[in-house]
NUTOR-636198 format. One record per residue: residue in three letters; x, y, z of N, C-alpha, C, O in turn. Coordinates in steps of 0.001 Angstrom, whole numbers, padded with zeros to 6 digits, always signed. Layout:
residues N
ALAXYZXYZXYZXYZ;...
//
This chain:
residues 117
UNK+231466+109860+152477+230525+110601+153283+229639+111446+152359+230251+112096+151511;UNK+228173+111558+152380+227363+112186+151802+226954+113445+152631+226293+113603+153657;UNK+227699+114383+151662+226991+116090+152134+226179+116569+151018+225689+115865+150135;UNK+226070+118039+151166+225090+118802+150706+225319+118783+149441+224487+118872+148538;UNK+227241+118587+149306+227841+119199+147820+227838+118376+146937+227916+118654+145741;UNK+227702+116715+147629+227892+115732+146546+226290+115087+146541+226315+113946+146080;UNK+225454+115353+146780+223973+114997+146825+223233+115722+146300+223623+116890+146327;UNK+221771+115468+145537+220918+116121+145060+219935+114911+144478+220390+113794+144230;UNK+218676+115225+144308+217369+115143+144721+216932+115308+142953+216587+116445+142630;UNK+216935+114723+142343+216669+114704+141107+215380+114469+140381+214625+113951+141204;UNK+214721+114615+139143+213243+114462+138771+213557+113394+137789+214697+113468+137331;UNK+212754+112336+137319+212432+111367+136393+211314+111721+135617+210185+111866+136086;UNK+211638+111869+134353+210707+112282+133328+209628+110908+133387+209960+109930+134057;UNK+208463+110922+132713+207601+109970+132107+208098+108939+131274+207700+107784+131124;UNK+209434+109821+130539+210383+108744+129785+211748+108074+130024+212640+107626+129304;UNK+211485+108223+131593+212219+107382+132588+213630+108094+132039+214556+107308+131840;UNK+213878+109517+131776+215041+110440+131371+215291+111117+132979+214422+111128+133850;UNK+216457+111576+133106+217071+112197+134395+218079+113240+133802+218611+113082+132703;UNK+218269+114174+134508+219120+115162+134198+220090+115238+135066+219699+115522+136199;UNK+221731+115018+134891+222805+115319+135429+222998+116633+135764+223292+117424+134868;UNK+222877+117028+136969+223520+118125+137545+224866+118591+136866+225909+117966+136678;UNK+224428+120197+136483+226042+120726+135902+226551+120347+136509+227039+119286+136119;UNK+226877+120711+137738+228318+120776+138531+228341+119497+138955+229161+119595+139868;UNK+227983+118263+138928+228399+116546+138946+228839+116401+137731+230017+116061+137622;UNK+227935+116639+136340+228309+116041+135138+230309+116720+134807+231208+116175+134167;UNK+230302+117981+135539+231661+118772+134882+232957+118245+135989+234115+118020+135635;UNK+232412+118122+137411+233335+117413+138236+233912+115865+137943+234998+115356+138220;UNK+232381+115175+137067+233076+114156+136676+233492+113684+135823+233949+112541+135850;UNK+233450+114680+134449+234062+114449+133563+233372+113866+132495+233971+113467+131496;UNK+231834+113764+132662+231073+113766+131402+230904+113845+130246+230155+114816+130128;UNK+231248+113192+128628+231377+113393+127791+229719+112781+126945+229008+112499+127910;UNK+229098+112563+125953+228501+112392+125266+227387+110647+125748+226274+110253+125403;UNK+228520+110061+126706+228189+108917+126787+227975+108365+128123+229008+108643+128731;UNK+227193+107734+128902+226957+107238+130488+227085+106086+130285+226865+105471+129241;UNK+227574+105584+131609+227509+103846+131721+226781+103736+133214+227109+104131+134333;UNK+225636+103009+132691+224665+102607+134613+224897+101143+134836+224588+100293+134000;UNK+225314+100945+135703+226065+099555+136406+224627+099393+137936+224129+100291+138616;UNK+224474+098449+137953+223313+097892+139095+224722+097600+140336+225515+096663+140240;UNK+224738+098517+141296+225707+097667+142548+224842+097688+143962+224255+098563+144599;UNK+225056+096365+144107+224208+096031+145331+222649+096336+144883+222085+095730+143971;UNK+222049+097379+145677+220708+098141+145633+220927+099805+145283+220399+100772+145831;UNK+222052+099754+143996+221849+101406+143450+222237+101169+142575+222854+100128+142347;UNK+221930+102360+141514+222131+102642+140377+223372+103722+140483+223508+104608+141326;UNK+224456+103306+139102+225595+103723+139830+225700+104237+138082+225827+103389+137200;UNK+225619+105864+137744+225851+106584+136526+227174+107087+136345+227436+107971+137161;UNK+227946+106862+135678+229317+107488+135688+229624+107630+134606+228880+107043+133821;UNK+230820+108437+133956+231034+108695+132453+231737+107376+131816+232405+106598+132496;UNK+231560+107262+130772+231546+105798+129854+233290+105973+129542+233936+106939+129135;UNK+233550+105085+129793+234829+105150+129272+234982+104355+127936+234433+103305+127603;UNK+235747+105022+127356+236167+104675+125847+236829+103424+125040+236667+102867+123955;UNK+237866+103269+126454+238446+102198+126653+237864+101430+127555+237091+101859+128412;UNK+238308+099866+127372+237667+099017+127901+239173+098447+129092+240295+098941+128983;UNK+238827+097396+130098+239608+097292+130678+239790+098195+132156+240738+098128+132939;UNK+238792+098893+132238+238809+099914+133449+238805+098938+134393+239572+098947+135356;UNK+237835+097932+134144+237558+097280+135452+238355+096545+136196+237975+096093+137277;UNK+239415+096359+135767+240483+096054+136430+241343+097038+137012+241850+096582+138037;UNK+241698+098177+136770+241830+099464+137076+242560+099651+138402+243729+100036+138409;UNK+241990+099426+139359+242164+099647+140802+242826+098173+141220+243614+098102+142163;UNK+242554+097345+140666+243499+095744+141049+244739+096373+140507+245549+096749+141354;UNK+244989+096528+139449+246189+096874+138738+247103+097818+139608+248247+097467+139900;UNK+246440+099335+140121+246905+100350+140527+247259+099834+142255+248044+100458+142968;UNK+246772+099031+142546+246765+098436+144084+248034+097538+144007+248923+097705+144842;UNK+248149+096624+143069+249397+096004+142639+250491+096360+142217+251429+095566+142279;UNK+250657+097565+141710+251780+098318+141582+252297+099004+142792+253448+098935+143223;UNK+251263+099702+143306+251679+100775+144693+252371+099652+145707+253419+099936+146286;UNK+251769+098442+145880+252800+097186+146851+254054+096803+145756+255152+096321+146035;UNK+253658+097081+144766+255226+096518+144483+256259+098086+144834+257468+098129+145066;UNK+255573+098887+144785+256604+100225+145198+256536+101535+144010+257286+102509+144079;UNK+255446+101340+142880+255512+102034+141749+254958+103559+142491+254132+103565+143404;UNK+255548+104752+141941+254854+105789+141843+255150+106821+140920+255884+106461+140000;UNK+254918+107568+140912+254882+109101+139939+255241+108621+138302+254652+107636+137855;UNK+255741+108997+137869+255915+108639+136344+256265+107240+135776+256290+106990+134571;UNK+256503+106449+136659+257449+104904+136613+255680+104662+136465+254944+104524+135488;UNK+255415+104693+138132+253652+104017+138204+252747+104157+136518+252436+103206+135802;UNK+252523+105455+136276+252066+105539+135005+252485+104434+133742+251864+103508+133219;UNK+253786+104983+133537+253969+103633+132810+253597+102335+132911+253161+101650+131986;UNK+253734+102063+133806+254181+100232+134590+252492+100120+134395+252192+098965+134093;UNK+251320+101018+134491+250262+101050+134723+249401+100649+132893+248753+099662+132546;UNK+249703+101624+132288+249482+101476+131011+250066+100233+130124+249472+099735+129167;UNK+251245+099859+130585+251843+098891+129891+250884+097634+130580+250259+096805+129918;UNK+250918+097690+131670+249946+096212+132210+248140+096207+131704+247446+095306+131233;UNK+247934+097162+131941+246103+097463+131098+246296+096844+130178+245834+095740+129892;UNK+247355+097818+129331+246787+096906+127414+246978+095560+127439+246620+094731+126602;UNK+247751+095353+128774+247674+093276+128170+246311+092773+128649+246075+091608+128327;UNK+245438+093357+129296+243900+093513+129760+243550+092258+129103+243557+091089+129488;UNK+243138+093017+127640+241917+092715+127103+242569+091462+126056+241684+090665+125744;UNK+243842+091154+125496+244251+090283+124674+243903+089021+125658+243274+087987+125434;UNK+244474+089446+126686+244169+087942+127974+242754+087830+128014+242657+086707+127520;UNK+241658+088162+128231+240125+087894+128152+240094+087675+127094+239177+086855+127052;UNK+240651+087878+125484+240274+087548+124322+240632+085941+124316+239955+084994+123916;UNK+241754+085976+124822+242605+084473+124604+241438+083328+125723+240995+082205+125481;UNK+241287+084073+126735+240359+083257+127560+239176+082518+126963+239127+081292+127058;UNK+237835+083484+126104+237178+083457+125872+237269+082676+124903+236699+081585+124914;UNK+238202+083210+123620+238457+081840+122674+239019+080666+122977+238923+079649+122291;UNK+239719+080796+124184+239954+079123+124363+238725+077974+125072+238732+076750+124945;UNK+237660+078870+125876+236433+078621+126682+236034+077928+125518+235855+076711+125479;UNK+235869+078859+124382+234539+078468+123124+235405+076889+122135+234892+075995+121463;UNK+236688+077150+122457+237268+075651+121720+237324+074568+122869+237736+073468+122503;UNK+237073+074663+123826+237270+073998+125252+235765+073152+124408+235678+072068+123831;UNK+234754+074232+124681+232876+073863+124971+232898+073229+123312+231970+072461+123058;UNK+233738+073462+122367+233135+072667+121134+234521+071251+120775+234921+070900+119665;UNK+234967+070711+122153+235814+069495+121801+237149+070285+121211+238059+069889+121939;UNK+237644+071110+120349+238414+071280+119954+239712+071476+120132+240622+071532+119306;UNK+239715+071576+121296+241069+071378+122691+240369+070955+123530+239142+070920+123436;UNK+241400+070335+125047+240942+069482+125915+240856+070647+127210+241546+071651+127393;UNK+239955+070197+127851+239730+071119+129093+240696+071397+129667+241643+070613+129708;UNK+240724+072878+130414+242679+073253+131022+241969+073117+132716+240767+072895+132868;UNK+242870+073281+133820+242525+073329+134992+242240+074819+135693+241949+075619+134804;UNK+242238+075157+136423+242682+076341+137031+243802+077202+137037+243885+078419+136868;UNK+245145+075819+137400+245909+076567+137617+246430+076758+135885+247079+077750+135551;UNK+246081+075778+134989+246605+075769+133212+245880+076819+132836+246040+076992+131628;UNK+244884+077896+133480+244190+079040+133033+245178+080723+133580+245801+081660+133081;UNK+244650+080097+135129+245408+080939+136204+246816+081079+136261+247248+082220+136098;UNK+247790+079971+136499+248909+079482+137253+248988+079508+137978+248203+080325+138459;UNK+249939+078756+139106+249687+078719+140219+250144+079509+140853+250794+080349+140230;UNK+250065+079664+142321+250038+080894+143205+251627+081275+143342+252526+080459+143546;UNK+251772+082628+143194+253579+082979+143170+254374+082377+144222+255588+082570+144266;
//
């Protein structure tokens, strides 16, 4: 829901620059760096995260809470599944690029995926 407290009316410089509201940039945790993502029909500014792998984030945290994770277990169970994030997109990507140059034979869906539990 959009109120008074989370809205504001902002100016665009000539050099297509914008200024973050103190009290948004400090509520959200703003450091040195922005990330603008296009969703749907808005521009969506939020603080850059450092780490990569966010974007899975909420799949991850949605998948734990049904399996039953919470308070300090969840954390863990949470961090330990992220860092396998990005080795799995690494492994993906290099197997895509030996797939597209002959060097292994094409895998299926489920030889990418596996199949459904």
């Amino acid at each position: 829901m959009i109120t008074e407290m989370n809205r504001k009316i902002i100016s665009i410089s000539s050099k297509r620059q914008l200024t973050i509201p103190g009290a948004f940039f400090a509520k959200l945790g703003f450091g040195d760096k922005a990330e603008c993502i296009i969703r749907d029909n808005e521009l969506v500014i939020r603080p850059a995260r450092l780490e990569s792998n966010g974007e899975f984030a909420e799949e991850i945290l949605s998948d734990l809470i049904r399996e039953g994770y919470s308070g300090q277990e969840l954390l863990e169970e949470f961090k330990a599944r992220q860092s396998k994030v990005r080795p799995a997109v690494k492994k993906m990507i290099d197997d895509a690029h030996r797939m597209a140059t002959g060097e292994i034979e094409s895998m299926s869906y489920d030889d990418v995926f596996g199949g459904e539990e």
